[in-house]
DRENTI-384114 format. One line per 10 residues: number of its first residue (from 1); their letters; for each residue x, y, z of C-alpha. Coordinates in steps of 0.25 Angstrom, whole numbers, padded with zeros to 4 digits. Example, Ala and Ser with C-alpha at 12.3 -4.5 7.8 and 13.67 -1.06 7.14 Angstrom:
1	AS	0049:-0018:0031  0055:-0004:0029 $
END
This chain:
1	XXXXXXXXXX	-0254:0369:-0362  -0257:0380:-0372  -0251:0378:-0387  -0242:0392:-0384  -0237:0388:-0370  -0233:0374:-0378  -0227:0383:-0388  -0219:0392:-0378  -0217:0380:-0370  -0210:0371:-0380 $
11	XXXXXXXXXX	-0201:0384:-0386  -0197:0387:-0370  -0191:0370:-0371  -0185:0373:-0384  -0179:0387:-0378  -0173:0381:-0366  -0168:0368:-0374  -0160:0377:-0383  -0156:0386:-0372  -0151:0375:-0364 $
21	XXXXXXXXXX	-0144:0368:-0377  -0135:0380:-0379  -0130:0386:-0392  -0120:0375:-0400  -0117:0385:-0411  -0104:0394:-0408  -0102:0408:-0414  -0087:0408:-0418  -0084:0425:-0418  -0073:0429:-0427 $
31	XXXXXXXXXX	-0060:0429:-0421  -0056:0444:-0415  -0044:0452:-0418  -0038:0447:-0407  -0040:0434:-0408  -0035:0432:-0422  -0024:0438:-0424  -0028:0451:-0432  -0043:0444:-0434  -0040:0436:-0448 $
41	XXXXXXXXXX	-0051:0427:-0446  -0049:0421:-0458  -0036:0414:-0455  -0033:0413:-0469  -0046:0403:-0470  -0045:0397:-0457  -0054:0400:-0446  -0047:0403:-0432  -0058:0397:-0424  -0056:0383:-0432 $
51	XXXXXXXXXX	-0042:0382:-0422  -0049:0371:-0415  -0048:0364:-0427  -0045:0347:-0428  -0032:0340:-0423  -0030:0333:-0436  -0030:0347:-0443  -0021:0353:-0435  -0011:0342:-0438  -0014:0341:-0453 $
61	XXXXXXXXXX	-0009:0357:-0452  0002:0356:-0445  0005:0342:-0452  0008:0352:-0465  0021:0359:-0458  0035:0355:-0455  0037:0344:-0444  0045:0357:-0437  0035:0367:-0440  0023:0357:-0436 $
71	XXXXXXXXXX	0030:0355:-0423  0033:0371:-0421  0019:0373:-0425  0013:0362:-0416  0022:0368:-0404  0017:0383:-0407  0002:0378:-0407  -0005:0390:-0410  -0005:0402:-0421  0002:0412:-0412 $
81	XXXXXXXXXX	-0010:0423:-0420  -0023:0417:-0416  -0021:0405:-0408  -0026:0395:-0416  -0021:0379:-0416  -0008:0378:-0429  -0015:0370:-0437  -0029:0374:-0434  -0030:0382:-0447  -0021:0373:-0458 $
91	XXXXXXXXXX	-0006:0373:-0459  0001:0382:-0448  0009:0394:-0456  0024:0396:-0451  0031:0410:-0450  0042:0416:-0446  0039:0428:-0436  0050:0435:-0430  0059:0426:-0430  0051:0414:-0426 $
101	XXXXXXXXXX	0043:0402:-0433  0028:0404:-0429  0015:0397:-0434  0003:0403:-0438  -0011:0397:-0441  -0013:0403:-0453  -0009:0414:-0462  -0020:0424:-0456  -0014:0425:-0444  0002:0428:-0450 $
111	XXXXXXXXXX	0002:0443:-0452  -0005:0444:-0437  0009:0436:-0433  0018:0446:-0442  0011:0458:-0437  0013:0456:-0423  0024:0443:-0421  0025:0446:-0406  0013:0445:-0403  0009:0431:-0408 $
121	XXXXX	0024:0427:-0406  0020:0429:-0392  0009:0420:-0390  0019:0409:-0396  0026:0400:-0385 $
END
C-alpha cells in the first residue's frame, strides 16, 4: 500500500470513528422571549437552564422559607414566568398578585408577573 493511501486510509477510520461517536458537547441557546418571560437571561445571576439543578439544593432553598410558605411553594412546583423548578435558582421570592400568594424563582422574572398577572396566574393550578 502506497504511504498516501495509508494516509487517506487511516484519516477515513478516524472520520468514521468520530462520526459514528457523535458530538458530546451541547450548545445551550440563550432563552427566547417567549420562553423566559420577557427574555431576562440573567435571572438576577441565575441561569434558567440550571432548573435541573440537584435535589439537595432545591431543598436547602426552600428550606429558608416558612413551614407554610415552604408547603405553598412545594405544592405550586414551578415559577409561573419561566417554568423553572422553586428552588432551582436560591430561595423562592413570595408576592402578593391580585389578590393571591404566588412564588417566583427569582427576582428577574417579578416585573414579567406584575406586567401581565393573568397570564402567568393562569398557568398556576
Amino acid at each position: 500500500m502506497s504511504r498516501l493511501a495509508y494516509v487517506f486510509s487511516c484519516c477515513a477510520v478516524l472520520a468514521t470513528a468520530v462520526w459514528l461517536s457523535g458530538c458530546d458537547t451541547a450548545v445551550e441557546a440563550e432563552p427566547s422571549k417567549s420562553e423566559a418571560g420577557s427574555g431576562h437571561g440573567d435571572h438576577a445571576g441565575h441561569n434558567p437552564g440550571d432548573g435541573d439543578s440537584d435535589h439537595s439544593e432545591i431543598e436547602k432553598a426552600l428550606a429558608k422559607l416558612s413551614p407554610a410558605d415552604r408547603a405553598a411553594a412545594e405544592r405550586q412546583k414551578t415559577c409561573p414566568v419561566i417554568g423553572e423548578l422553586l428552588g432551582s435558582m436560591g430561595t423562592p421570592i413570595k408576592l402578593s398578585v391580585e389578590g393571591r400568594d404566588v412564588f417566583i424563582c427569582c427576582a428577574g422574572c417579578e416585573e414579567d408577573l406584575r406586567d401581565d398577572p393573568a397570564k402567568f396566574l393562569a398557568k398556576l393550578k
